[in-house]
N, C-alpha and C positions, 0 to 999 in steps of 0.2 A: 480337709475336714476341720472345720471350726467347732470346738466346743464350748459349751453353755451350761452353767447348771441346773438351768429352767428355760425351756421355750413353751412359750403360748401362743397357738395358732389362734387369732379369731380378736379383734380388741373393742370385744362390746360390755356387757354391764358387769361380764364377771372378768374377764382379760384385763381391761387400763387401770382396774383397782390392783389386781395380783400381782402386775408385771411392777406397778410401781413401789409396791408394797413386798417382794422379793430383792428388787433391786435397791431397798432402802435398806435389807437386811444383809446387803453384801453380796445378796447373790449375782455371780453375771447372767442377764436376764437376755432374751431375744422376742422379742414381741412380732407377729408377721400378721400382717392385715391385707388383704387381696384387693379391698375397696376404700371405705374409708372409717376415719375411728370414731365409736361410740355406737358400732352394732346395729339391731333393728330400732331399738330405745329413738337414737338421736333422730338418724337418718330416715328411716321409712315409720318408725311408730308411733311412742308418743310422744314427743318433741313437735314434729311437723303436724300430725293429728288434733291434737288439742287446742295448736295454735288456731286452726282450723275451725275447730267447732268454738275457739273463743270468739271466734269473727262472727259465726251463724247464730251465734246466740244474742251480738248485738241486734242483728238483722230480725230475730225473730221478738227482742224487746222494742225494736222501734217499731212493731207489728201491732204490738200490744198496747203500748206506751199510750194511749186514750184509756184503758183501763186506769191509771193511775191517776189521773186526770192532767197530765203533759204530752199532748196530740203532736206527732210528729208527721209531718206531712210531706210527703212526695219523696222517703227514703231511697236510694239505689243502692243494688252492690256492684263494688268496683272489684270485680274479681283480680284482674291484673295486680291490684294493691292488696288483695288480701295474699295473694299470692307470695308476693314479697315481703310483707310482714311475714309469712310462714318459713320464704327461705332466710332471710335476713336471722330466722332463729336458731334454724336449724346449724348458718355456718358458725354462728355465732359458738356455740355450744360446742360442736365439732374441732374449729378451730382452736378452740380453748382446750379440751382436751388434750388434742395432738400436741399445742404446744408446752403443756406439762410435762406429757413422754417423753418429748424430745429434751427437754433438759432435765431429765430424770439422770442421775448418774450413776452408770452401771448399766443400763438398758440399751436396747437396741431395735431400733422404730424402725420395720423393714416390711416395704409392699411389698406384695409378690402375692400367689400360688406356692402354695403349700403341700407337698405329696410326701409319703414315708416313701426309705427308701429299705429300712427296719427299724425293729422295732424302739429305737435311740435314735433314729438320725429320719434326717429329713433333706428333701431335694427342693429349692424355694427357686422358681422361674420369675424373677423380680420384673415389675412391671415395666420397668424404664431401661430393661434389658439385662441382661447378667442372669447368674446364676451361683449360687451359693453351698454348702453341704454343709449339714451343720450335724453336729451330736447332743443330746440335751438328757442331762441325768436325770429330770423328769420333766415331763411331756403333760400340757394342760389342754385341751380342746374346747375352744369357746367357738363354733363357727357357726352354730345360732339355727334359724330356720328360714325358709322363704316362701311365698305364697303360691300354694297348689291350686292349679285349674282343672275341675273336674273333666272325670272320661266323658265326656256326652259327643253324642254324633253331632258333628260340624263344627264343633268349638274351635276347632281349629283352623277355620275357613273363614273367621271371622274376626274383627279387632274387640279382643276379651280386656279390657282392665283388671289390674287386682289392686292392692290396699296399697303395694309400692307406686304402680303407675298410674294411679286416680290423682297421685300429689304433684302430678307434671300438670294440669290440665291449664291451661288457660283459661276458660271460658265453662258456664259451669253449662251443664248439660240441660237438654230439653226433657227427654223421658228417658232416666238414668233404672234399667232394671238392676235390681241386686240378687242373685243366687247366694242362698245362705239366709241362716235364722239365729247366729250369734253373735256374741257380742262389735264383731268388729262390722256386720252388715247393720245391725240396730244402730251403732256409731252412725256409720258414714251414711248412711241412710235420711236418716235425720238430717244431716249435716247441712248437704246436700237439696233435700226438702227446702232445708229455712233459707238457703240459698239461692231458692228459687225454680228448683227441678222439679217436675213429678218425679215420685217415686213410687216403685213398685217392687217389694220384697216378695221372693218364693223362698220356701224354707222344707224342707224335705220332711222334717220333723211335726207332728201335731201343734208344737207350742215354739214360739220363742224359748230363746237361751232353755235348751233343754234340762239343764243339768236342777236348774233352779223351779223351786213348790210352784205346782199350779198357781195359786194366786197371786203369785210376784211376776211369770208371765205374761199372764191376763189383764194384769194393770199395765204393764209394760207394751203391750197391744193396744190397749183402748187409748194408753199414751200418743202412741205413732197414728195411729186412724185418725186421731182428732185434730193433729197439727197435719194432717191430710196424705199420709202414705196409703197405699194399698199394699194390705199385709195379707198372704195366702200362706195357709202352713199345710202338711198331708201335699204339697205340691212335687209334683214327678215332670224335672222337665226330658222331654225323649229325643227332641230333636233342636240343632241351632241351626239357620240356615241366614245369610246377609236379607237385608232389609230393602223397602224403596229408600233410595237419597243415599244411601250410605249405611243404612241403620241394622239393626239388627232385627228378627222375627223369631221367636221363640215356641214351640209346639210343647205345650202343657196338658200333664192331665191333674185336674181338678176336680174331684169330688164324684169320679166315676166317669168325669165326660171330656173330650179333649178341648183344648181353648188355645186359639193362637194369640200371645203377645207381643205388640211391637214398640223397639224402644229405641231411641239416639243410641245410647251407651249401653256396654254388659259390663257388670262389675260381677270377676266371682271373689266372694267371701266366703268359701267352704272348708277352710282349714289351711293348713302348713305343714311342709315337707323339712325335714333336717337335712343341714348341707353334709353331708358325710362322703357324696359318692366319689368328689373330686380327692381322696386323700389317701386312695392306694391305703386300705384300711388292711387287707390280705398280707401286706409284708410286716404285720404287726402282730398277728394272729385274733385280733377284733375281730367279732364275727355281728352287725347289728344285727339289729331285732329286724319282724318283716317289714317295719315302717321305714326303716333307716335310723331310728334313733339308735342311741348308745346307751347300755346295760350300764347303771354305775351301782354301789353301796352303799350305804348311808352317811359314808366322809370323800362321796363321790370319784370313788377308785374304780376302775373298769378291770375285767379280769388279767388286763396284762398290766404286773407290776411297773409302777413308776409314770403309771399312762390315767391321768384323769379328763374325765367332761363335764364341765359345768354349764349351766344355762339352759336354755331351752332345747340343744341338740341333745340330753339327757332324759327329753320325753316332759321335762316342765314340772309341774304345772307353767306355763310359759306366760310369766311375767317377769318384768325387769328389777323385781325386788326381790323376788327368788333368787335370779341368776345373782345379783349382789351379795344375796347369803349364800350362796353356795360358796363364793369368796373367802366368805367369813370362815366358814366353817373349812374351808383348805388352809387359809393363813394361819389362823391360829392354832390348829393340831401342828401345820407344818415348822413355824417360828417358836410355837410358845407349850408345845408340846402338849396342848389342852385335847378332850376328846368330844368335841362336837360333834352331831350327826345330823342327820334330816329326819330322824326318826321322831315321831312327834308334832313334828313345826307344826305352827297356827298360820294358814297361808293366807292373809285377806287378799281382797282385790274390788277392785271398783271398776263398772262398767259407767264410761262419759257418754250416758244420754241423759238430757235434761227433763226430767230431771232425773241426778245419778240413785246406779244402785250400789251400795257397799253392802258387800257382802263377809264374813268371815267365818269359821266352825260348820257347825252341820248342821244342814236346812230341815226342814221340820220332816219330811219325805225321807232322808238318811238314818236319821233319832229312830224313826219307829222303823227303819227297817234294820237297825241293828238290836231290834230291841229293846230300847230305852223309853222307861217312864217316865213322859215327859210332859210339860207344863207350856199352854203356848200365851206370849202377853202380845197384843196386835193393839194398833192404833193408828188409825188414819192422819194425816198430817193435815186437814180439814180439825184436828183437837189440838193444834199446836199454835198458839201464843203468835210465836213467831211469823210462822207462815203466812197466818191471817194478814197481818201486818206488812207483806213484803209481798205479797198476793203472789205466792207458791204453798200453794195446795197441794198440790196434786202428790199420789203416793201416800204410800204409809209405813211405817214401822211396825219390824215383828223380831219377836225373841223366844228363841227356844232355849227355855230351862228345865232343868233335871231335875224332876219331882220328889228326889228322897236327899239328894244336897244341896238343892237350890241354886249350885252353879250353873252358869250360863255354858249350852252350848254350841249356841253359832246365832245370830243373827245376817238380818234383811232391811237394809234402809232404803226403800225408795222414795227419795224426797231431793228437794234442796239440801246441800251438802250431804250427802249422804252416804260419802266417803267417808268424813268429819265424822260423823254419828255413829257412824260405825268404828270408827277407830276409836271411842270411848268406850263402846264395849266390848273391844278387842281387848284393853287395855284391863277392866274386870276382868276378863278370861284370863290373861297373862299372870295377875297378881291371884287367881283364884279365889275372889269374890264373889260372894253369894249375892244375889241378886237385889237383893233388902238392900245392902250396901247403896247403890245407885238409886233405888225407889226413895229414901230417906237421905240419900247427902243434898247437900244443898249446893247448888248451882245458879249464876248469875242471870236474872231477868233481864231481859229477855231473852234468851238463847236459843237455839234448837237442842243444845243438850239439856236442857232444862225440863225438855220435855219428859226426858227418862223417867223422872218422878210418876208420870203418869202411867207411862208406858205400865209399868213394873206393879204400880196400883191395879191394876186391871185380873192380875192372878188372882185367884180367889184360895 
């Protein structure tokens, strides 16, 4: 039995920080990865993804490119090369990581499989053979999540892609169906699209990205129809059965009636499952939740002393700047004896469809249903300066403020940068700026944040 005074199972966006950042403070650290390092972020998410839709977006301005008056003519995509550009990123990024860990001093960068064997100790089945037993006086779980394929009859009689195995593809699809109506099917969907696919989205829900106001949706819809998706929402699919050629046939009900769809590809986008079940959680006394995720507290402690989970396997919100602060907020209670929690956080997040949405605080549908008096300022990106200028229109901007302090509490940028846009009023929220602040500072022309002046003018 080899002992440790930190082991972290899992080395994605909150593990390669923690392990290096323990090991820096003298702890002997053990770090165990099954696959490879930098978690769903590098490997399967946004690293490879992004790369991706930065390709399709070329593709879809050299589409455009006579709008501007620079006609491009007789454009292809070289899939195979965009391919490469994708992986070329991803090793890039990977590799660099890993090789931090590995000259990290104090640490110990170990593949394997990971199982308790109690609630200290662990049995690691290393991938290149061996086996190890370790003790670790406390115990981190970063081991993240992986993409779930819905129960439907036949899905499993048939070749289903999800978000990991869509970034093998060679060759980009002819009629790519996508199950699912959030944000990572409105992603790849698109993506795909300007790539050159049909696309056809089912979405089980009435609306795109449900979570978010009708009107941001709705534009987000007439978004995708226009650059040529077919988007069904209220869609029930009841049967998967294989296709002519290869393909797939889908048996949908639609609007009361049934409709059979056929497509090259199935891609499901319906969620994600927490790796939990490979880790003999029972010799711990962990008991998860029905999903699989793991119960933590707001300095992400689980009920059994000395045993934390950070990241997405903690139920999320699952993004990779979450899992980064949850980091934050272990290291420095644990080093620096500070008492951060999660209680509170301002979580933003940006959905990469072009054009993006940044989102942050609470959408105008949460305000009134917790009861807040609230103030809405909207503005089409059609009144932006900038956009005009750079012929991105499309989308708009919305801000929900609180009508008796005038702080902001959440905005909706759908527009060009609209991650950017949104993290200036993220950044009001943080400092607790009342809204005036931003309607009256002064900002460089021509900007998209420049627009805020207006935006803010609009409350009455």
């Amino acid at each position: 039995m080899e002992h440790y005074d930190a082991i972290i199972i899992g080395a994605g966006q909150a593990g390669v920080p923690l392990a290096r950042k323990l090991a820096g403070a003298g702890w002997k650290t053990a770090l165990i990865e099954k696959r490879w390092v930098g978690g769903t972020c590098i490997n399967d998410g946004c690293t490879p993804t992004k790369t991706l839709i930065a390709s399709a977006r070329m593709a879809y301005l050299a589409s455009r490119s006579a709008d501007w008056g620079v006609p491009v003519e007789g454009y292809r995509v070289d899939m195979p090369a965009v391919k490469r550009r994708k992986d070329g990123m991803v090793n890039d990024f990977r590799n660099g990581s890993q090789k931090r860990l590995e000259n990290t001093p104090g640490l110990d960068l170990l593949f394997g499989n990971a199982a308790f064997s109690g609630p200290n100790t662990l049995t690691v089945h290393l991938n290149d053979g061996g086996r190890r037993e370790l003790h670790g006086g406390k115990i981190f779980i970063n081991t993240g999540t992986a993409p779930r394929i819905p129960d439907i009859p036949g899905i499993g009689d048939v070749p289903c892609l999800t978000s990991t195995t869509l970034l093998d593809l060679e060759g980009v699809p002819g009629h790519l169906v996508v199950l699912g109506g959030g944000y990572v099917a409105a992603e790849l969907g698109q993506l795909y699209r300007r790539l050159g696919s049909r696309v056809t989205m089912l979405a089980r829900g009435e609306a795109l990205l449900a979570r978010e106001d009708e009107d941001v949706s709705a534009a987000l819809r007439t978004i995708l129809e226009e650059e040529g998706l077919a988007v069904h929402t209220g869609a029930e699919v009841r049967r998967v059965e294989a296709g002519a050629g290869g393909g797939v046939k889908l048996h949908v009900q639609l609007g009361g009636e049934m409709r059979e769809i056929a497509g090259t590809h199935l891609l499901a986008a319906t969620g994600r499952t927490p790796l939990t079940a490979g880790l003999n959680l029972p010799a711990t006394g962990l008991i998860p939740g029905p999903e699989g995720y793991l119960s933590v507290n707001e300095r992400l402690e689980t009920e059994v002393p000395g045993i934390y989970a950070l990241g997405d396997v903690n139920g999320g919100p699952a993004f990779t700047h979450v899992a980064y602060h949850d980091y934050v907020i272990v290291a420095k209670n644990l080093l620096e004896g500070a008492s951060l929690s999660t209680t509170g956080r301002l979580v933003p997040y940006c959905v990469y469809t072009d054009p993006q949405l940044g989102r942050v605080g609470l959408s105008e549908r949460e305000a009134r249903a917790r009861g807040c008096r609230v103030k809405i300022a909207k503005m089409p990106m059609t009144h932006v300066a900038r956009a005009l200028e750079t012929g991105e229109t499309r989308g708009f901007m919305k801000a929900v403020v609180d009508a008796d302090s005038h702080l902001i509490l959440g905005a909706a940028v759908l527009g060009a940068d609209g991650g950017e846009i949104m993290s200036v009023l993220q950044v009001a929220m943080l400092g607790g700026l009342p809204y005036q602040t931003l309607q009256f500072g002064v900002f460089a022309h021509p900007t998209f944040a420049e627009s805020l002046n207006n935006l803010f003018a609009g409350i009455k």
